[in-house]
N, C-alpha and C positions, 0 to 999 in steps of 0.2 A: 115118251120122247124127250121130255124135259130134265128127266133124273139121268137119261143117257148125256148130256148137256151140263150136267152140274160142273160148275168150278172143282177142281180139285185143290183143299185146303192142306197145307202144311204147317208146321207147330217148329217153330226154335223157339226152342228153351233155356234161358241164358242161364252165367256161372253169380255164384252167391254165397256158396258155403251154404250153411243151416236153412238159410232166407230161403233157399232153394225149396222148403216142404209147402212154398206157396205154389208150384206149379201143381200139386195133388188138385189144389183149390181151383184153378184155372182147367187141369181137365175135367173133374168133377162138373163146371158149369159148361162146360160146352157138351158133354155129353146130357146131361138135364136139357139141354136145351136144342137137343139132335142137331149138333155141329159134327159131321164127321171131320175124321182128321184120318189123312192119306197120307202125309209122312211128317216124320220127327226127323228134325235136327237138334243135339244137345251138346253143351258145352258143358264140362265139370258137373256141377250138382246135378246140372238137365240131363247130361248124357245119364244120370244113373236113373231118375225117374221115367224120363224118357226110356230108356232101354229096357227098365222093367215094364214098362206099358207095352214099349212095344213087342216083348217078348211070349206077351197073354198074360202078363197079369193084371188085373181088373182092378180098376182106380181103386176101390173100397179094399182091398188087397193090401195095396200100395197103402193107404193110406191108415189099417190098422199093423203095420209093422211100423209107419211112420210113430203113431201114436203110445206102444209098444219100447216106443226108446227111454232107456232109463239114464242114468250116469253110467252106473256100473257097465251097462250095454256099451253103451260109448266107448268105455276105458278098456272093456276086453275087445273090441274091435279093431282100436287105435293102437293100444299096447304092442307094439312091435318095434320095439328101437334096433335102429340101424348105424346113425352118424356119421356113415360115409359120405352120403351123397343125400341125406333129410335124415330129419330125426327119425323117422319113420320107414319100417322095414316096406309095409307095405302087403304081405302075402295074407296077412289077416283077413285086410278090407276086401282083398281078391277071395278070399275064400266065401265071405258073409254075402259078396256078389255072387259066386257062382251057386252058393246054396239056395239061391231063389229062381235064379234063371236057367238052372239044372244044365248045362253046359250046352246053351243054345247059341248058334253062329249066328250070324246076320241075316243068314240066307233062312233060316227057319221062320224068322220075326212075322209077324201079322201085318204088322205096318213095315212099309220100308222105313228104314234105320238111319243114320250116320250118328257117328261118336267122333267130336273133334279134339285135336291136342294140340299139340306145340312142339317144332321142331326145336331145340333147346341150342343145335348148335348154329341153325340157318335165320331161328325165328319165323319160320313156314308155319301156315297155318298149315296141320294136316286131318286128312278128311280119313276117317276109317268104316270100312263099310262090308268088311269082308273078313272071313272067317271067324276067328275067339271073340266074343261080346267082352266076355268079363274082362281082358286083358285089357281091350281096347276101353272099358270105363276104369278100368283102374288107370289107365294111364290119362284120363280124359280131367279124372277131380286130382291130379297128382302135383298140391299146391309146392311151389318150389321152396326148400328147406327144410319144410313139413316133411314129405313123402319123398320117398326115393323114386328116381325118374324110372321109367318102363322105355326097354329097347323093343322095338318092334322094328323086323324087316331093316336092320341097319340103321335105326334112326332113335335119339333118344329122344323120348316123349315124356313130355310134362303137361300142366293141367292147359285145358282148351281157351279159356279167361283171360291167357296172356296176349294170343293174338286174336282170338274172335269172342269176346263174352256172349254178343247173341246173335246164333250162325244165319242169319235172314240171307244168303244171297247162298247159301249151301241148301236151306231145305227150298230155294227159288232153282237151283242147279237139278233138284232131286224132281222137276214137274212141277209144282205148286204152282196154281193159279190164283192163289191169293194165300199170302208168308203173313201170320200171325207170331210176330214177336213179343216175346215175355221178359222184360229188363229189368232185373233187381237192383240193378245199379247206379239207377237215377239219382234215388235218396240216399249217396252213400256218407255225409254228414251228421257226425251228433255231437252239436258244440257244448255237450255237459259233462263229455265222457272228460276223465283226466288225460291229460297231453303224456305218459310214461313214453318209457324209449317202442315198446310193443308195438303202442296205439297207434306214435308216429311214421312206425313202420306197415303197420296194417293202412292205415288212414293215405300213405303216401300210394303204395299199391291200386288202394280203390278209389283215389283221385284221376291216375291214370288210367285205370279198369269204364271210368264212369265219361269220359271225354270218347273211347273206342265206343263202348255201348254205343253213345250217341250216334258214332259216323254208325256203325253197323243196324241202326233200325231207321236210318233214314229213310232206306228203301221199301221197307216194307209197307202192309195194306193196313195189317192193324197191329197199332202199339198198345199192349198191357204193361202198365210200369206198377210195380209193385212197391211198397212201402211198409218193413214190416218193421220199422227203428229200429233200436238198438242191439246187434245180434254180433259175436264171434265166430267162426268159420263152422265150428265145431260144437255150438250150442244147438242141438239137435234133439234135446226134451222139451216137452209143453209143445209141442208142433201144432197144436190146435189154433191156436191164433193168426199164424204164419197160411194155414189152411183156409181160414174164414178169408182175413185178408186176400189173398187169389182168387176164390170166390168173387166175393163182392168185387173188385177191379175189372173180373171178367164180366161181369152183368152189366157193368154199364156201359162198355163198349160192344155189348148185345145187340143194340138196335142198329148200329153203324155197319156190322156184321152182317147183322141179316137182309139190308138193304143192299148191301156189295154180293151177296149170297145171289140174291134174285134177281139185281141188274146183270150179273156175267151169266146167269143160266137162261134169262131172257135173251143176252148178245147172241149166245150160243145156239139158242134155237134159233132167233132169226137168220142165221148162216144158214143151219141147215136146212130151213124152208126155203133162204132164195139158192140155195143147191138146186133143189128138184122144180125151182120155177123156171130153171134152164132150158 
């Protein structure tokens, strides 16, 4: 009677670039520690971890292609110049997605899904949730200049980061009885790096990236803010440490968790029992 009753928990998982192979680490401990998760919402980097999860592939999966990343991997991935519209062609990264999630729609997924992006000419956040996975995460991490923008259904789409880094009030849209937000973008300062024309252009980015975060996990039940210092968008070897760090963030907000876990499944029974004392 009590599992009929359980909260249903939701997962956003914010944008980050690389920092993003902390969310492996963050579902890793919540499955260790029998948190189900009933839907994903993912921005940029989440939407591709996120969709591979929620597609069936299995965190240790997920987390030995993470690990599996080399340079060279990187560079035949990325390698796609375009310069129209980002330096980056973009059909690559679409491919190396769809060679994992075997050309699974939304509607297949385990978990219900959303892939978020950016309307590029309205500034809409927009919600994807329906037919091509891959398309919709290729358009979901499609950082602007980097990656050339992805047209879907009339609308050009760029990465999710610009209007929603961590989608809390979309996977709260999706059911969630309690939104577990994961925000890379707390710690987005590192006052050792050199100031170059790049850094101040990244840096200015995740200044503003890092103010949104904040409005966007206001609302939620439990904040994970990850800290993995010093990372480029696209520094996606050595993912081990990025892993542990999500790990450990997620364990300590375990106890707050499982206490919000058992108060709402207790609420919820007690409805049901004064139902039938009617």
């Amino acid at each position: 009677m009590t599992e009929l009753k359980r909260p249903k928990i939701g997962l956003a998982l914010g944008s980050g670039g690389s920092r993003g192979l902390a969310h492996i680490g963050v579902i890793k401990a919540l499955e260790e520690n029998n948190i189900p998760i009933d839907f994903v919402a993912g921005s940029s980097i989440g939407t591709m971890v996120g969709g591979f999860y929620a597609a069936g592939l299995s965190i240790k999966e997920i987390e030995k292609i993470a690990l599996s990343t080399t340079w060279r991997r990187v560079f035949s991935v990325l390698f796609d110049p375009h310069l129209k519209q980002g330096l980056i062609g973009g059909e690559k990264l679409k491919t190396f997605i769809e060679d994992y999630i075997n050309g699974k729609k939304f509607e297949d997924c385990k978990i219900p899904f959303v892939a978020v992006a950016t309307d590029l000419k309205t500034g809409e956040v927009v919600v994807l949730n329906k037919g091509e996975m891959a398309q919709a995460i290729r358009a979901s991490v499609s950082i602007p200049l980097v990656f050339k923008p992805v047209k879907i259904n009339g609308r050009i789409l760029a990465d999710g980061g610009l209007s929603a880094p961590v989608p809390v009030e979309i996977a709260r849209n999706m059911g969630a009885d309690i939104v577990i937000a994961v925000n890379l973008d707390k710690h987005y300062c590192d006052e050792e790096r050199e100031t170059g024309w790049y850094d101040i252009a990244n840096d200015s980015l995740n200044i503003l990236r890092h103010h949104l975060a904040l409005s966007n996990v206001a609302n939620a039940d439990i904040v994970i803010e990850i800290n993995v210092g010093k990372n480029y968008w696209y520094q996606f070897t050595n993912g081990q440490n990025k892993i542990l760090t999500g790990e450990k963030a997620t364990k300590e907000v375990l106890p707050k968790l499982k206490e919000m876990v058992y108060q709402k499944s207790k609420g919820g029974l007690k409805k049901y029992l004064e139902f039938f004392k009617r």
